[in-house]
N, C-alpha and C positions, 0 to 999 in steps of 0.2 A: 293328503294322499301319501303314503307309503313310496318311498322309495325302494321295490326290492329288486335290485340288480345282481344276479346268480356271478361271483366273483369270477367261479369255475370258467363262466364264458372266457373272460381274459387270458386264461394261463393256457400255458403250454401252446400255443399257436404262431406265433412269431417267429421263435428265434433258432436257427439249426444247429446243430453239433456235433457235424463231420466237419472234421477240419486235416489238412496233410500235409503233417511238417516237411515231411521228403518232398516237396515238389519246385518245379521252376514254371514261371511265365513265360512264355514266348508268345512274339508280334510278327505280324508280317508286315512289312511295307505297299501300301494301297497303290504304291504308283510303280516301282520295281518287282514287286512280290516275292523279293527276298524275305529269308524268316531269323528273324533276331530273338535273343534271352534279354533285354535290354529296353524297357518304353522309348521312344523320340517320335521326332515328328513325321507326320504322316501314318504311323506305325499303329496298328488294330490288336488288339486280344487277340490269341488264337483259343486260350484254354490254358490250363495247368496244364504239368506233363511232372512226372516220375522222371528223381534226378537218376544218371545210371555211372557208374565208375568211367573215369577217362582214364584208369590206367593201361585194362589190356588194349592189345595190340589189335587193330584193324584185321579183320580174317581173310585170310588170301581166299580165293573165286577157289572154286574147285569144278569137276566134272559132274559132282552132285548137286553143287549147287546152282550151278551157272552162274553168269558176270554178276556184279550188279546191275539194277537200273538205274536207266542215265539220269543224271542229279541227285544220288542217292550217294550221303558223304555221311564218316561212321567215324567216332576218335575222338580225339582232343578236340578240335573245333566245337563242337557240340555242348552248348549251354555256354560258352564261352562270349557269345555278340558278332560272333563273327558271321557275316553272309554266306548263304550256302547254294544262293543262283534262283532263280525263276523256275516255278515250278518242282523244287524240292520237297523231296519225302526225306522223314526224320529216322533213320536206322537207331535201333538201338531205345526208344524213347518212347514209354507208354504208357496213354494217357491214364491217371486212376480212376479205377469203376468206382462206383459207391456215388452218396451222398443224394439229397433229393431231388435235382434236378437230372440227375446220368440218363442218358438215353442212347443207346447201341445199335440202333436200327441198322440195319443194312444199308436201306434204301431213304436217298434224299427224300420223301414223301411214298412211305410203305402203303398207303389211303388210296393210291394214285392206278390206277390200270392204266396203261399205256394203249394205245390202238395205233398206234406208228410209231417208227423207229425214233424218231423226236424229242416223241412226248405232245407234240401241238396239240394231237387229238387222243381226248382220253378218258374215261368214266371215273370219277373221284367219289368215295362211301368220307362221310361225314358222321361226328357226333357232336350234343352238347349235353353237360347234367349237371344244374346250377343250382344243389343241396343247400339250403339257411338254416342255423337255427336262432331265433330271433328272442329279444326281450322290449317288448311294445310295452309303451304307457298308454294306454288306452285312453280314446274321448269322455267326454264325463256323459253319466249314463247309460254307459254302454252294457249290454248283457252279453253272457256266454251261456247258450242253451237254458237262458231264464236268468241267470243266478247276474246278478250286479259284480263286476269285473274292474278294478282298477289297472290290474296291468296284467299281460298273459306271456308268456314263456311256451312257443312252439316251434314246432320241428316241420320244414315244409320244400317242397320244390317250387323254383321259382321258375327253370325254366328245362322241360327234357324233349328234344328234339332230336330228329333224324334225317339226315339230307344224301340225297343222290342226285351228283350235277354233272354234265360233261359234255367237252365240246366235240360232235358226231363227226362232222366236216370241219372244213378252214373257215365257214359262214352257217353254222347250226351248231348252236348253243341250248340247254337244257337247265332247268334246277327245279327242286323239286324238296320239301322239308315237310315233315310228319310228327308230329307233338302235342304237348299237352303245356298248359301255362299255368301258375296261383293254385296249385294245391296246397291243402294243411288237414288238418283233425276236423276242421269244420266243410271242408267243401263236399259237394252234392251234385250230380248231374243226372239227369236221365230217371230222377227218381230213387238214386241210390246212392252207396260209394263207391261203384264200379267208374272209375273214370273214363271216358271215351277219348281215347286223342284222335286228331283229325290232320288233316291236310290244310298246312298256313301258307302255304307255297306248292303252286303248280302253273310253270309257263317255259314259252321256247322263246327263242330270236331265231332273227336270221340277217348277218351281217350284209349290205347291201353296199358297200364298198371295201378296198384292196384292205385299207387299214381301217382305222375302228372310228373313221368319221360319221358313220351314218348305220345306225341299228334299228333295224323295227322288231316290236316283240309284243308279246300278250298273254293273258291268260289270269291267275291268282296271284297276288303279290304285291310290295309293299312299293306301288308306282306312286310316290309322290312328293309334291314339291314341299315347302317352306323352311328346309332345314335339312341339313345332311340326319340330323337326329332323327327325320321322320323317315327314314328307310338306312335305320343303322345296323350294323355287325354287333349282334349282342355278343358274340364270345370275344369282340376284340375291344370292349368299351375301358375306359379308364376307370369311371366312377361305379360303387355300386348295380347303378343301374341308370337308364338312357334318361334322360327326361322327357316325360311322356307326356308331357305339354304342346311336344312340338306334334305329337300323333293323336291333332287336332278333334276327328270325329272317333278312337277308337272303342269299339264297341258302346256304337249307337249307331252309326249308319257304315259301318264298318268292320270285319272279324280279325279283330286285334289287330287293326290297322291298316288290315290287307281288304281291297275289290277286287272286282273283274276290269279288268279295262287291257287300253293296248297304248305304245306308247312308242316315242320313239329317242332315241341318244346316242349320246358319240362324242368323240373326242375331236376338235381342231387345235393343233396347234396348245397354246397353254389352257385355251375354252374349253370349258366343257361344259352339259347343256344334257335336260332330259325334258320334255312336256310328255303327258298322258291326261288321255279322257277315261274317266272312270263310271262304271255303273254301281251308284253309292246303294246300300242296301236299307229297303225303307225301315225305319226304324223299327217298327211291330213286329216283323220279322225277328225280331231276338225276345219278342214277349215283354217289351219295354211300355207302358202305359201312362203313370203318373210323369216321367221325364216327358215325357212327348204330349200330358196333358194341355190343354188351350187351357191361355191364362193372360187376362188383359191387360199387362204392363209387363213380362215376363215371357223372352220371348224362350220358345221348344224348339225341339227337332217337331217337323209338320209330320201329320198320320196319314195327309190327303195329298194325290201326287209325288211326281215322281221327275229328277231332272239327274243328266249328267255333272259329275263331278270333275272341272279343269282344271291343272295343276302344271306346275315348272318350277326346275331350279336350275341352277346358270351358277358355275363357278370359274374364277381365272384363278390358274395355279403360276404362282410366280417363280415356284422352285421347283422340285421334282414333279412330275405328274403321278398323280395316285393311280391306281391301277384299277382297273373298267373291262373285268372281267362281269359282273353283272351290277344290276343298279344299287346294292346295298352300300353302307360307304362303312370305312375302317374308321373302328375310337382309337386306338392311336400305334403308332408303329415302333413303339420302345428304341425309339435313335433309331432303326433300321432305314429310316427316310427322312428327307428334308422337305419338309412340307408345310408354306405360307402361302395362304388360298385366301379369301374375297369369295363372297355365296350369297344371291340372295333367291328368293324364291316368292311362289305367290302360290294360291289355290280357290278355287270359287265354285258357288253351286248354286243355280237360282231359285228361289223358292223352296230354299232350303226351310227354314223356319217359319214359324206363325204367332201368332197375337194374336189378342181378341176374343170371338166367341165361336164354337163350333158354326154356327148357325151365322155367324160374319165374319173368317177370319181374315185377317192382314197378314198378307206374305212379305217375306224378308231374305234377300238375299246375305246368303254366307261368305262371307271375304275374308281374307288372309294374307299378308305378306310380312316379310321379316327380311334381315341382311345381319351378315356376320362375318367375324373373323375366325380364323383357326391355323395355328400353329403346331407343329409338331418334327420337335429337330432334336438330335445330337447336342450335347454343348463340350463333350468333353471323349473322345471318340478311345483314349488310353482307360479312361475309368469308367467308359460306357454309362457316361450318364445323358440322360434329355431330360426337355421339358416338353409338355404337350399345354395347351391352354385355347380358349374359345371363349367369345365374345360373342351374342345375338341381342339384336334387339324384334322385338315380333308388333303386328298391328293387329289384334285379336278380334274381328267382330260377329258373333254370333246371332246380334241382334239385339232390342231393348234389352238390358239388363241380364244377358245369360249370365248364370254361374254353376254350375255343378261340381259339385264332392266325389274328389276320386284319392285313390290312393296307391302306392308301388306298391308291387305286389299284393299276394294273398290278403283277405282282411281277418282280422284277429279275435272279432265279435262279430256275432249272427243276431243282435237283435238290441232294442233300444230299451232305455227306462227313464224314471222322473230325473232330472234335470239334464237331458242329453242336450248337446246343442249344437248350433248352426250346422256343425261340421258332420254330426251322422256319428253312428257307433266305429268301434275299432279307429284304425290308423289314416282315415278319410279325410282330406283340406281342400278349399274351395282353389282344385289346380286349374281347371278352364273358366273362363269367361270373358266376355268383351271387352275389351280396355287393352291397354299398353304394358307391354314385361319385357324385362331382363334377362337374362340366363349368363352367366358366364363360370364356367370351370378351368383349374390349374392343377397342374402335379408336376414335380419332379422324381425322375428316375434315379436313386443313389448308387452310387460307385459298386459294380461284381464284386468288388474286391472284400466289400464289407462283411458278407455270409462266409468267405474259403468258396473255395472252390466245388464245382456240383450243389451248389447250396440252393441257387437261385437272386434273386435281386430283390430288393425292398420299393415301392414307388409310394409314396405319400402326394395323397391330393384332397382339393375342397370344391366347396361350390354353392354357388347362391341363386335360387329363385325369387325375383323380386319383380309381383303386380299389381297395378293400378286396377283394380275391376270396379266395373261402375257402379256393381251392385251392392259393394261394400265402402263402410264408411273409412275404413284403414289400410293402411296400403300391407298385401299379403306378403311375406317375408319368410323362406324356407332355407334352412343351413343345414350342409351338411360334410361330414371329413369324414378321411379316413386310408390307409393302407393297402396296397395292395404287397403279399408275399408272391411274384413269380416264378412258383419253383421249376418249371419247364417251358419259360414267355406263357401264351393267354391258355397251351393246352391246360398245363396245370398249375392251379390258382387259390391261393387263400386270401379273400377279403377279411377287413374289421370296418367298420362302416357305421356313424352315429349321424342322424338327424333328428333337427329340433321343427319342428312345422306350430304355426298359428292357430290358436283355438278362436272361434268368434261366437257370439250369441246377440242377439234383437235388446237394444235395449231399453229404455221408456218411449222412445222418440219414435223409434220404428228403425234405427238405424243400425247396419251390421257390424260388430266392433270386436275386436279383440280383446279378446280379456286374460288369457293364458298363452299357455304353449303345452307342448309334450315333449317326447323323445322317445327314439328307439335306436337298438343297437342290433346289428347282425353279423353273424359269423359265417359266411359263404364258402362253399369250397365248389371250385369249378372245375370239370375235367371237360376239356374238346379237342378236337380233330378233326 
């Protein structure tokens, strides 16, 4: 097979070039909040600033203009190291426009409608729009509208959403998200290419104590345990994309991970803590058939019956407490927080799956638990660099032998041919099944300083999926690196992102084995708010 990898993808994406000889750094001190031209300790980035002459003369006040304002120092001093007091404005000193990261707003959060004087309570307009375009190595026999496919080169969205969230009262909370997921050239819905987006999010709270010990809520939404992964902040992730491993049923008895249920959470102290009872959705309802087919050693999702789905996840935060504003959880907070958390979680659903034979089947309970680590801190607060990293181990069981073929995002082939194998056409690998897996991702954040100024920041990271499924003979093994450009932190974002995923096929004995691998590479650009 052909290697054709379009060069074009690489170039021009990376690296920026505005840079401004004329400027100085200045720090503020985190504990005085004096502001210095000078790094040391304690002392934060404030931004470049445009150097300005210390020669003329400080301007006497006049009638026109009145005093200055208090802490407001103009002169020599100025770019010099010298402290200018608590709470100082910089006369004279202004910051450069330009570059790809500039942002002028007015307002600390322009998105944000206020409904009191505060801000406490307030209606917040959201977006997200997660553009790829991608070069797949395709599975073997895979088709593209008939024709035999080795590798495909497409243009697709991964992810376009709309959110309105807001808190009404001091205890009535809202959100609410509208979008569409895995479009490309090949997707179809409703019988056409008119895409439908829908509502992936609809539900309220209502806080039931002073502080945020005790929440109850309900409605649509991604209420569930075994993994902060399984109800994550897609625009705030580190990697590519979440692992969707840990969003155990989605779409099969689930709409992209989201039910109905009601739940309750809150925060004590460094604890924090959500269970919810879900109304899992029966699988046929998405027109799912041969997955859910009864098969005597190979356990399904069942077609017959119907049970609530119970979930929890339990985290101790040993350093900062993340923030529980709703139950989604942040990928990572670019140094902005110091955050060493312990997680573990569980989820179950009885009579979730079957065996056997229409006419006899064996029902099997659905179980899940997992425990992890996750880190995400500062290491160097003058160069603004972090590391973010995450450790899981999961306890998968679906029942005899489950395995199912899934894949990130969009899929890249719409149809099979002679020698396709285990894995299915396009970018598909055996992500769920019963058995024992790993997850762990890393990145580091590189020095501001390394783009100039308004450039943005560089973050490089990796990440390995590695499981035991019962129903294969080798243990599955997924790699994947790559770059984040953040030109404005998560609103605005260029990814470079390559994974290598396991190819399997049946081989004399009856046993599922790896015989290859593939790759793909994607170029993302993410804008959100």
């Amino acid at each position: 097979m052909k290697f054709r990898f379009p060069l074009s993808l690489l170039s021009c994406c990376l690296f920026p070039a505005s840079l401004y000889a004329q400027a100085i750094d200045l720090y503020v001190d985190t504990k005085t909040k004096q502001i210095y031209a000078e790094p040391g300790a304690d002392r934060v980035r404030m931004g470049s600033f445009e150097r300005v002459s210390d020669k003329p003369a400080t301007p006497a006040p006049s009638a026109a203009t009145g005093p200055l304002p208090p802490g407001v120092q103009v002169g020599p001093n100025v770019g010099q190291g010298v402290p200018m007091g608590p709470g100082a404005t910089i006369a004279g000193v202004k910051k450069p426009e330009g570059g790809f990261g500039f942002a002028n707003w007015k307002d600390k959060d322009p998105f944000k409608w206020n409904l009191n004087g505060d801000g406490s309570q307030y209606i917040k307009f959201g977006f997200l729009n997660q553009v790829q375009l991608r070069y797949e190595q395709n599975n073997p026999g895979s088709l593209v509208q008939g024709q035999p496919v080795d590798d495909t080169t497409d243009i697709g969205l991964r992810r376009t959403r709309l959110v309105v969230q807001g808190q009404l009262t001091d205890r009535v909370y809202f959100y609410t998200q509208y979008g569409m997921n895995n479009q490309n050239f090949l997707t179809q819905q409703n019988g056409n290419r008119h895409i439908a987006a829908y509502f992936h999010d609809a539900f309220g709270e209502l806080r039931l104590t002073e502080g945020n010990q005790m929440t109850i809520g309900g409605g649509l939404g991604m209420f569930n345990g075994l993994s902060r992964f399984s109800a994550p902040s897609v625009s705030t992730i580190m990697t590519l994309d979440v692992p969707l491993l840990a969003q155990y049923t989605t779409e099969r008895t689930s709409s992209f991970n989201r039910q109905y249920g009601v739940y309750l959470r809150g925060q004590i102290s460094k604890f924090r803590y959500m269970v919810a009872a879900n109304d899992s959705f029966p699988i046929t309802t998405d027109g799912i058939a041969n997955d859910g087919a009864i098969n005597a050693t190979v356990a399904n999702f069942a077609q017959v019956g119907h049970h609530k789905n119970y979930t929890g996840m339990f985290y101790w935060n040993f350093w900062d407490v993340e923030p529980n504003t709703n139950p989604y959880m942040q990928g990572t907070y670019l140094g902005k927080k110091s955050i060493l958390n312990l997680e573990a979680g569980f989820a179950t659903q009885k009579a979730a799956m079957w065996t056997g034979t229409e006419a006899n089947p064996q029902f099997h309970d659905m179980t899940h638990w997992s425990v992890a680590g996750y880190l995400d801190a500062p290491l160097d607060k003058e160069k603004e660099t972090a590391i973010s990293a995450y450790v899981g181990y999961f306890h998968m069981n679906y029942g005899p032998n489950y395995l199912r073929m899934n894949g990130n995002g969009q899929n890249s082939a719409n149809g099979s041919g002679p020698g396709v194998s285990r894995n299915g056409p396009g970018n598909t690998y055996p992500m769920f099944g019963t058995g024992d897996m790993w997850y762990a991702q890393a990145g580091y954040l590189l020095p501001k300083s390394l783009l100039g100024s308004n450039n943005g920041q560089l973050q490089v990271y990796t990440s390995i999926t590695s499981a035991g499924w019962d129903a294969l003979h080798d243990q599955m093994n997924v790699f994947a690196g790559g770059v984040n450009w953040l030109l404005h932190g998560h609103n605005s974002k260029v990814t470079f992102d390559y994974q290598n995923r396991p190819i399997f096929r049946a081989n004399s004995a009856g046993d599922i084995v790896k015989t290859s691998s593939r790759g793909q590479f994607v170029l993302q650009y993410q804008v959100a708010f």
